[in-house]
C-alpha positions as CSV (number, residue, x, y, z in Angstrom):
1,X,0.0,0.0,0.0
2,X,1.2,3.6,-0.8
3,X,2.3,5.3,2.3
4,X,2.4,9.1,0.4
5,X,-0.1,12.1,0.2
6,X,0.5,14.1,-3.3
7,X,-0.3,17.2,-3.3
8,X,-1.4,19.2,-6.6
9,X,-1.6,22.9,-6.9
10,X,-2.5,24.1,-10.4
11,X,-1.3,27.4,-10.6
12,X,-1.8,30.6,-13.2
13,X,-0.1,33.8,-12.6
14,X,-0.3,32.9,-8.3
15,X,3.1,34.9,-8.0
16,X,1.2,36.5,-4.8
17,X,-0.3,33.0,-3.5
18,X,2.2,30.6,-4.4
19,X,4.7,30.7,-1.5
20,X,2.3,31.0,0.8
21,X,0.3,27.9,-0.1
22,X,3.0,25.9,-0.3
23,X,4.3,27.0,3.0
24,X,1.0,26.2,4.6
25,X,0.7,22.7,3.5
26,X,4.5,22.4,4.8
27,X,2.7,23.7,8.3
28,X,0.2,20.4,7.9
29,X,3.3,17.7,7.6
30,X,3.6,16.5,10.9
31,X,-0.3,16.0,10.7
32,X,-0.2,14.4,7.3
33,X,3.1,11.9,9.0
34,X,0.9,10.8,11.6
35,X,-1.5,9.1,9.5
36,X,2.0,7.3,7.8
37,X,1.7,9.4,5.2
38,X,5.1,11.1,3.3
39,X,4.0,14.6,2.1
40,X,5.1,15.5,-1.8
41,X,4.1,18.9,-3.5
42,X,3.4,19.5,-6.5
43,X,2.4,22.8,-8.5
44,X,1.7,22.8,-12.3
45,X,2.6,25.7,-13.4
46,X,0.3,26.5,-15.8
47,X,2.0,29.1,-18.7
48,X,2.0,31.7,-16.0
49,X,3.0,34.8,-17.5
50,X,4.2,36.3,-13.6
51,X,7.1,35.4,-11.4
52,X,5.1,31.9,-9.8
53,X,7.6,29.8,-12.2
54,X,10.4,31.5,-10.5
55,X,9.0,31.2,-7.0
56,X,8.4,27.3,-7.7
57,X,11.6,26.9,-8.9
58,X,13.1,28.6,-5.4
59,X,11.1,26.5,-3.2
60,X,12.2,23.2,-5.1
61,X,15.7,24.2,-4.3
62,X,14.6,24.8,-0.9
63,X,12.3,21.6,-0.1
64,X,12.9,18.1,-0.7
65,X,9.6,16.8,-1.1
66,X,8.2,19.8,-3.9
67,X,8.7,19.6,-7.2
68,X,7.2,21.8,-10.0
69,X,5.8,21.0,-13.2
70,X,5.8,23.4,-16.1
71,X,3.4,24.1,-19.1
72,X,5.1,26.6,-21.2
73,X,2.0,28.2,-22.4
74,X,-1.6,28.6,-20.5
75,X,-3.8,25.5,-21.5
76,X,-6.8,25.9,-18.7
77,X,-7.6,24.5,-15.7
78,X,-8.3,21.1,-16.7
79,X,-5.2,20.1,-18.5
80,X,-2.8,21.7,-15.2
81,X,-5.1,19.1,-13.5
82,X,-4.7,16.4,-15.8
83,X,-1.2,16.9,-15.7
84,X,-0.8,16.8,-12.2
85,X,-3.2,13.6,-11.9
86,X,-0.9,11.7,-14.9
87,X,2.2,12.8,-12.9
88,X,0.8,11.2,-9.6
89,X,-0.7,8.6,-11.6
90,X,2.1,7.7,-13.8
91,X,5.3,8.7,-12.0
92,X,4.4,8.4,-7.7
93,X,4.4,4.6,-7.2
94,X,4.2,5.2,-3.5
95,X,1.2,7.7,-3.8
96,X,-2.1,6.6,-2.4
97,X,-3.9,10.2,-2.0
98,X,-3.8,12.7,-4.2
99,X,-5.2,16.4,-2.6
100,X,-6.5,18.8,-5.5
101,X,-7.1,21.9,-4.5
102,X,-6.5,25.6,-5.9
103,X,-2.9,27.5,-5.4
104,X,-4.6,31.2,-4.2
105,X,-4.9,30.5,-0.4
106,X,-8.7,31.0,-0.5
107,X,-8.7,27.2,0.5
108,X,-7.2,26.0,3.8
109,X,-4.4,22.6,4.2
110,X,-5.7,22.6,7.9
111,X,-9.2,20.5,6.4
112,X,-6.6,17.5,5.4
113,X,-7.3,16.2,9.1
114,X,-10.6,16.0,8.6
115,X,-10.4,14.4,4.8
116,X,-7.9,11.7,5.9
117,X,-10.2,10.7,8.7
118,X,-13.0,10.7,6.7
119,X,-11.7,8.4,3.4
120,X,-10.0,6.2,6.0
121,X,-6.4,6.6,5.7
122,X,-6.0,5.2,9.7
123,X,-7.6,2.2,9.0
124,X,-6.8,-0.8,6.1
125,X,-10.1,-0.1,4.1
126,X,-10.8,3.1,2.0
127,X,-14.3,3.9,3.4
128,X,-14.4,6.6,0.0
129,X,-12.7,7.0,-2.7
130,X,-13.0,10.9,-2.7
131,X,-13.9,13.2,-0.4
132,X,-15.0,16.7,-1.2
133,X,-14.6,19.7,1.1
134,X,-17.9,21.1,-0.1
135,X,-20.1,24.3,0.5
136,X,-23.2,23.1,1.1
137,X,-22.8,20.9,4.1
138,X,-23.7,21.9,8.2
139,X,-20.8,24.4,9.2
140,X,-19.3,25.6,5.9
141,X,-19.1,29.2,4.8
142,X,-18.1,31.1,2.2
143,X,-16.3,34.7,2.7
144,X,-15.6,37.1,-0.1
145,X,-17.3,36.0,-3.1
146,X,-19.8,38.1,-5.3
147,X,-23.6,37.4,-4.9
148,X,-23.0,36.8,-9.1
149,X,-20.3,34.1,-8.6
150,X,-22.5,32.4,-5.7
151,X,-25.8,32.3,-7.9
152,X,-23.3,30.7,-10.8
153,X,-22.2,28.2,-7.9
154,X,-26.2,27.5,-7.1
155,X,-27.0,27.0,-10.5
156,X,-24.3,24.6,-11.0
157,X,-25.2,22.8,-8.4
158,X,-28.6,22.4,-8.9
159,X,-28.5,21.8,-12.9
160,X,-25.9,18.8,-11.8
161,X,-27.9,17.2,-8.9
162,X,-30.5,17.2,-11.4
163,X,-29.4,16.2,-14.7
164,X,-26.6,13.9,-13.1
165,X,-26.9,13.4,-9.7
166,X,-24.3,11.6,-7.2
167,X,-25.0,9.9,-4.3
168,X,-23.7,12.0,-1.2
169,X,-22.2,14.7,-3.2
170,X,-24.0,18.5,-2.8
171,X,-20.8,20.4,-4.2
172,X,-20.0,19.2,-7.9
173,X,-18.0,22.1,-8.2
174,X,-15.1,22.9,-5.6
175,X,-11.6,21.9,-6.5
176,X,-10.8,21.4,-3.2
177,X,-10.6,17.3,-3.0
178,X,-8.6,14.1,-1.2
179,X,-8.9,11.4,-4.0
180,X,-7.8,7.8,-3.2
181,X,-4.9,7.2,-6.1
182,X,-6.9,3.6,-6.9
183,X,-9.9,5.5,-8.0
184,X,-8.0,8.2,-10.1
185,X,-6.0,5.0,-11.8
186,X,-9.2,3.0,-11.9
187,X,-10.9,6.3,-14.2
188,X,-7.4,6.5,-16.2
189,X,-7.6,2.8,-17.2
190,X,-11.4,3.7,-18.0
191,X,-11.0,7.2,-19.9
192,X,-7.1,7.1,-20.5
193,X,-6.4,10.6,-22.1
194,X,-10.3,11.6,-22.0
195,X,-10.4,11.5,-18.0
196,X,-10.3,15.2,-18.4
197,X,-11.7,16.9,-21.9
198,X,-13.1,20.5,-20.0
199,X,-10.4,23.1,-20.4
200,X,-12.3,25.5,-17.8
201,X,-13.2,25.2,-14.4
202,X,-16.2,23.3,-15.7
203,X,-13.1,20.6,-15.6
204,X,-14.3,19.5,-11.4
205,X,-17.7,17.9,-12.6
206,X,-16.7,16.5,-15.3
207,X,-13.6,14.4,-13.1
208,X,-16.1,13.9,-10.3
209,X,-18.9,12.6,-12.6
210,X,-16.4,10.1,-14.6
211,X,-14.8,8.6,-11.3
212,X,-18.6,7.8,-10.1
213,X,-19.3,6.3,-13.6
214,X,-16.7,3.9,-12.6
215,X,-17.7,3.4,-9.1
216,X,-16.4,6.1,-7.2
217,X,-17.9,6.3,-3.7
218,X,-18.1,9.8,-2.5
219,X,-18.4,11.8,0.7
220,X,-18.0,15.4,2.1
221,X,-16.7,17.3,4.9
222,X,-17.7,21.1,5.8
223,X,-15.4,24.0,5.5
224,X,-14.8,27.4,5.0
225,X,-13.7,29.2,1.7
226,X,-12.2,32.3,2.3
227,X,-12.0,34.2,-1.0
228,X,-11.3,37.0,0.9
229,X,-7.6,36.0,1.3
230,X,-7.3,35.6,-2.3
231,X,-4.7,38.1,-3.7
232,X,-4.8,38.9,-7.3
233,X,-8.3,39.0,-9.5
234,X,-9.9,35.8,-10.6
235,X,-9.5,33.7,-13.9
236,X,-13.3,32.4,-14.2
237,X,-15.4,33.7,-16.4
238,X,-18.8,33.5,-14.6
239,X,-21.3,33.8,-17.9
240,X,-19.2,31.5,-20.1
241,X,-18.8,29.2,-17.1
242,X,-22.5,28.6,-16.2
243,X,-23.2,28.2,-19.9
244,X,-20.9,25.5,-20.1
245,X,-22.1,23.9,-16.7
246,X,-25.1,23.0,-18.6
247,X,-23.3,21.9,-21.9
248,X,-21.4,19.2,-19.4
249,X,-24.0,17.6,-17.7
250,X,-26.2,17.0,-20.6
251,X,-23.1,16.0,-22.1
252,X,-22.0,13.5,-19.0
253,X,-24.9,12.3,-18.8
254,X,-24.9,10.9,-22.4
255,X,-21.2,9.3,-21.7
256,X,-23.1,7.2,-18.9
257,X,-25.8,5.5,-21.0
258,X,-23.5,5.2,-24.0
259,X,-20.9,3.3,-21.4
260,X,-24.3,1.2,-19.8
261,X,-25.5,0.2,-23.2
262,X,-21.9,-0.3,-24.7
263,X,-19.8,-0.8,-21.8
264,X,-17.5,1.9,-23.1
């Protein structure tokens, strides 16, 4: 059994996040040690046009256990994470979590606790294969965002549950996630290249909804997302976001009953 945590930060222009994220996660290592667990950080760097290539490559020099992966040119949210889950996939043969979450501190490391606990990692069975620190659940909050972002976040939410709803899953859309490494292989071997096709942010459904095609069981924790620490102005394009939201699950939807009637 794997006895590390992988941790992927997709990053685009986070010059002003970057360091800081990292370091936090560094201030979670003794916790993530006492479940076992080695720590390893990764950020894909995705065709920043700031300084957060050169601050990576200063905290590789600096830390054993973080490395940096580089697109040369922007490609979108879903191919830094598609990169990042191939690298852990592919290239971490001692993984068994991999932690998605976003590289602008308006997510806290300090909710790993609480996701190890909860997909099992001190006991010999996986009781999920993902866990989501979602929105929507008793205790969370959300800090700092714009009533128009929010409504896009409702929306999504309710156009997913119902067009393609998941068992135990309210938030289809945070990026914040603790994935067992099985389940991201078991989708690989499933999808292979096509695990991930959304470019955009639209990119977190469309993994979730292809790991529960394959038999991915899911669960949440609460938590608190404070956007308000966010430096820098934000990449997502609400309109063209929500519009797309709707392309997906219509779109998901149809991969399921082509894979039920075909079995692929």
């Amino acid at each position: 059994m794997g006895k590390e945590l992988v941790v992927l930060l997709p990053a685009y222009n986070e010059e002003q996040n970057a360091r800081q994220m990292v370091e936090s996660w560094k201030q979670q290592e003794d916790i993530v040690n006492g479940y076992g667990l080695a720590l390893r950080i990764v950020v894909v760097n995705d065709g920043s046009a700031d300084q957060t290539k050169s601050i990576c490559e200063q905290l590789a020099e600096e830390y054993d256990n973080f490395k940096l992966i580089n697109h040369p040119i922007n490609k979108g949210l879903g191919e830094a994470i598609k990169t990042g889950i191939f690298y852990a996939v592919k290239e971490c043969p001692d993984c068994r979590y991999v932690c998605i979450m976003d590289c602008d501190n308006t997510q806290d490391p300090v909710y790993i606790k609480d996701m190890l606990e909860r997909i099992g990692a001190n006991g010999p069975e996986t009781k999920a294969d993902v866990i989501i620190a979602s929105r929507y659940r008793k205790g969370s909050q959300v800090q700092g965002v714009s009533r128009l972002r929010l409504l896009t976040s409702e929306g999504a939410r309710y156009v997913f549950s119902a067009i393609i709803p998941v068992e135990n899953v309210r938030d289809y859309t945070c990026g914040y996630r603790l994935y067992s490494v099985e389940i991201l292989r078991r989708g690989y071997g499933k999808f292979g290249d096509d695990l991930i096709e959304e470019s955009g942010f639209t990119c977190m459904a469309e993994l979730l909804y292809k790991l529960y095609i394959v038999g991915a069981r899911f669960a949440e924790i609460p938590f608190v997302l404070r956007y308000d620490f966010k430096k820098g102005s934000s990449k997502m394009k609400v309109v063209k976001t929500a519009k797309n939201s709707i392309k997906l699950a219509f779109r998901l939807r149809k991969t399921r009953k082509r894979i039920l009637v075909c079995g692929r």
